[in-house]
LODRENVEX-229867 format. One record per atom (N, C-alpha, C, O, CB): residue number from 1; residue in three letters; x, y, z. Coordinates in pm, whole numbers, plus 50000, padded with zeros to 5 digits. Each point is the difference from the previous one (the first is absolute). Glycine has a CB too. Example, Ala and Ser with C-alpha at 12.3 -4.5 7.8 and 13.67 -1.06 7.14 Angstrom:
BEGIN
- resi	resn	x	y	z
- 1	ALA	51319	49431	50780;
- 1	ALA	49911	50119	50000;
- 1	ALA	50090	50120	50000;
- 1	ALA	50104	49998	50066;
- 1	ALA	49707	49885	50059;
- 2	SER	50154	50222	49803;
- 2	SER	50082	50119	50006;
- 2	SER	49923	50109	50073;
- 2	SER	50051	50111	50017;
- 2	SER	50067	49826	49768;
//
This chain:
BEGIN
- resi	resn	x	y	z
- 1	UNK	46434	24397	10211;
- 1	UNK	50050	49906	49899;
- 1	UNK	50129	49937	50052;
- 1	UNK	50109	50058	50003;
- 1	UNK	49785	50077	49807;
- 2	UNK	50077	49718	50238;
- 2	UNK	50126	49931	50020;
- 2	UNK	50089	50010	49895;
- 2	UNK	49963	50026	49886;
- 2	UNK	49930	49833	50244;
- 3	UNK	50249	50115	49910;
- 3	UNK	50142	49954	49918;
- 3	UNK	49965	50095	49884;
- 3	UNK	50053	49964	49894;
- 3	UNK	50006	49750	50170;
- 4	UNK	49857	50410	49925;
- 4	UNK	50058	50069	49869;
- 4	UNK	50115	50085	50024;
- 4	UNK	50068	50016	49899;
- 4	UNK	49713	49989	50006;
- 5	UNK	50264	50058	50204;
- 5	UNK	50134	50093	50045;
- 5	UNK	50069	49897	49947;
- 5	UNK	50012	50034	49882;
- 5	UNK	49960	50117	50343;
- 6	UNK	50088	49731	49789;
- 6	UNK	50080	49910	50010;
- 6	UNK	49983	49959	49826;
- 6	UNK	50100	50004	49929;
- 6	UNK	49878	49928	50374;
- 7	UNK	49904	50033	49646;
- 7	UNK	50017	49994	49844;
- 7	UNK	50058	50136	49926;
- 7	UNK	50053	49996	49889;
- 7	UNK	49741	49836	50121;
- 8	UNK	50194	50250	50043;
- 8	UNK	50059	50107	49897;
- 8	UNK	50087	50072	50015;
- 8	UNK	50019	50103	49935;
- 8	UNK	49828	49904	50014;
- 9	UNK	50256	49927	50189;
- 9	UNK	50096	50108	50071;
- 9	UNK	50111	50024	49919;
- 9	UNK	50054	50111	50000;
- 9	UNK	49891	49821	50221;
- 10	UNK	50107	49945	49689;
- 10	UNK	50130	50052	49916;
- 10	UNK	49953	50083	49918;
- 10	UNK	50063	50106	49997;
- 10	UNK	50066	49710	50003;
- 11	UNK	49757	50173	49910;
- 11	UNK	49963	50119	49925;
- 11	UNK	49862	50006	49984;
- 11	UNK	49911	49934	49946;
- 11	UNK	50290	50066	49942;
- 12	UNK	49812	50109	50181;
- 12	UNK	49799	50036	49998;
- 12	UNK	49997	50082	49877;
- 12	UNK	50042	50115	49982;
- 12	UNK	49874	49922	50303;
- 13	UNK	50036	49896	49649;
- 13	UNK	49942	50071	49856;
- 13	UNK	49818	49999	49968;
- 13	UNK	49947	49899	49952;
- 13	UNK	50315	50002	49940;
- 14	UNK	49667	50206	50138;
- 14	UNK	49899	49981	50005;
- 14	UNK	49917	50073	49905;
- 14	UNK	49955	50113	50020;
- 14	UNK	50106	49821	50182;
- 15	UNK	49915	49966	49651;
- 15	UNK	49982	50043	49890;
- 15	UNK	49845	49985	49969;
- 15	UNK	49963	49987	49883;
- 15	UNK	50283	49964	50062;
- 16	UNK	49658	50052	50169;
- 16	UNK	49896	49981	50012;
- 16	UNK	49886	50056	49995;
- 16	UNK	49897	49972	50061;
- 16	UNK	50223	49941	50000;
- 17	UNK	49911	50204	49828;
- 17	UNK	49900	50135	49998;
- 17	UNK	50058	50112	50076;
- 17	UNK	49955	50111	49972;
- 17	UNK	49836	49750	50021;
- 18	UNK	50289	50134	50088;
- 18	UNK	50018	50118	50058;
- 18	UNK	50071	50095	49947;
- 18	UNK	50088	49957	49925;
- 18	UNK	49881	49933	50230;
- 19	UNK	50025	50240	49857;
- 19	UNK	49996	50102	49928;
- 19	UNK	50173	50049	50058;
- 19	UNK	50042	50102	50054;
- 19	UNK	49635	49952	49919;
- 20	UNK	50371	49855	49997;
- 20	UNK	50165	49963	50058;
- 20	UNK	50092	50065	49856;
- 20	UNK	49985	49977	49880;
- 20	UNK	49957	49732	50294;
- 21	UNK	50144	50367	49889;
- 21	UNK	50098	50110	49870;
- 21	UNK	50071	49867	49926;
- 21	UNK	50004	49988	49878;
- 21	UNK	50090	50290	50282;
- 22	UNK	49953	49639	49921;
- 22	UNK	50120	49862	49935;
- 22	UNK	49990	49880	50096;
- 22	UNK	49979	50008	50121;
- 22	UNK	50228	50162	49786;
- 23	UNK	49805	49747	50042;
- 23	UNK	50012	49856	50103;
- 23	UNK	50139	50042	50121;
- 23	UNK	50115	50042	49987;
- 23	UNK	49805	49736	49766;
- 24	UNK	50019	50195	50330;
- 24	UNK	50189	50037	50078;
- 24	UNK	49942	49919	50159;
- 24	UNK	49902	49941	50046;
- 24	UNK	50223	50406	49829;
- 25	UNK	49996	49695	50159;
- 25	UNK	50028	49890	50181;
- 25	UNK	49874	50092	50096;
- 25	UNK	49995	50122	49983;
- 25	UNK	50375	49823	50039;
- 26	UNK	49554	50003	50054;
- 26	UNK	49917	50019	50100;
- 26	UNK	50039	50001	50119;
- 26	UNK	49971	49894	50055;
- 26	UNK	49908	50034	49823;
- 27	UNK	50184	50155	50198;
- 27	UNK	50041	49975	50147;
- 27	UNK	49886	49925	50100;
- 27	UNK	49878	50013	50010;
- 27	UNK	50272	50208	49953;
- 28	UNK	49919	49721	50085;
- 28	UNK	49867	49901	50104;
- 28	UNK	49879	50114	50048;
- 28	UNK	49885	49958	50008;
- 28	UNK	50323	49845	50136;
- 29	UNK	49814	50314	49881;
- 29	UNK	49917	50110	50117;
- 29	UNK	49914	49966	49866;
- 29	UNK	49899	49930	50009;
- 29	UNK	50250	50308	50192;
- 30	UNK	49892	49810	49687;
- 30	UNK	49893	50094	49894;
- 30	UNK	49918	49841	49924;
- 30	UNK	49899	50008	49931;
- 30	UNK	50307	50287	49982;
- 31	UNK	49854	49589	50115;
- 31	UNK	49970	49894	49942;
- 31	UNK	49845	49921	50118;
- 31	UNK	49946	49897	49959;
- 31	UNK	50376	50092	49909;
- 32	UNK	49652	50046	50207;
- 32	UNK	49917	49993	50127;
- 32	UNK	49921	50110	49931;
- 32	UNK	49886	49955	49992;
- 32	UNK	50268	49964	50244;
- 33	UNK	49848	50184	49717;
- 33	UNK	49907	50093	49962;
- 33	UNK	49921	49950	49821;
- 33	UNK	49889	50033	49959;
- 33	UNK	50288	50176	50225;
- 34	UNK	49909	49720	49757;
- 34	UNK	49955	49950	49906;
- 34	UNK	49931	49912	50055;
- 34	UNK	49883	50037	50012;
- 34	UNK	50262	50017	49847;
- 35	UNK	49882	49812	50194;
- 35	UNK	49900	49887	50018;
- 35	UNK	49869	50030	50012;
- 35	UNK	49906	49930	49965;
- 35	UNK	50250	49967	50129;
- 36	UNK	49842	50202	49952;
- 36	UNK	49779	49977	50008;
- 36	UNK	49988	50031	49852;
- 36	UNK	49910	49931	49951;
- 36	UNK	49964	50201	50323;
- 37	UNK	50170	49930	49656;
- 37	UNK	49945	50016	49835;
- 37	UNK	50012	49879	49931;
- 37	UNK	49926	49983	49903;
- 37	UNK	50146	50246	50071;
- 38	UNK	50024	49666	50067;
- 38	UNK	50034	49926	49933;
- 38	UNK	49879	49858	49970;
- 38	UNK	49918	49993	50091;
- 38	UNK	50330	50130	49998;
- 39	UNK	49739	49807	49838;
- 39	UNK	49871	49930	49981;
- 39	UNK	50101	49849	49939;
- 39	UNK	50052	49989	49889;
- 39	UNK	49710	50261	50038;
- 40	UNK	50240	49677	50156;
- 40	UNK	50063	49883	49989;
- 40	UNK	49937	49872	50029;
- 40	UNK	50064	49896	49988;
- 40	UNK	50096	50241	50051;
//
């Protein structure tokens, strides 16, 4: 997935079903591990 690191780097909030404790910041490593779940 092009330019999504770059769309969500100030705040990756990924409120998209995932079974996530609170919305909070995504470090780039763990934000590369989200993208394949992600459906954009």
């Amino acid at each position: 997935i092009m330019g999504l690191r770059e769309y969500l780097r100030p705040v990756a909030i990924i409120p998209l079903g995932y079974p996530a404790e609170k919305p909070r910041y995504i470090p780039s490593r763990k934000l590369e591990v989200y993208e394949e779940g992600i459906d954009f």
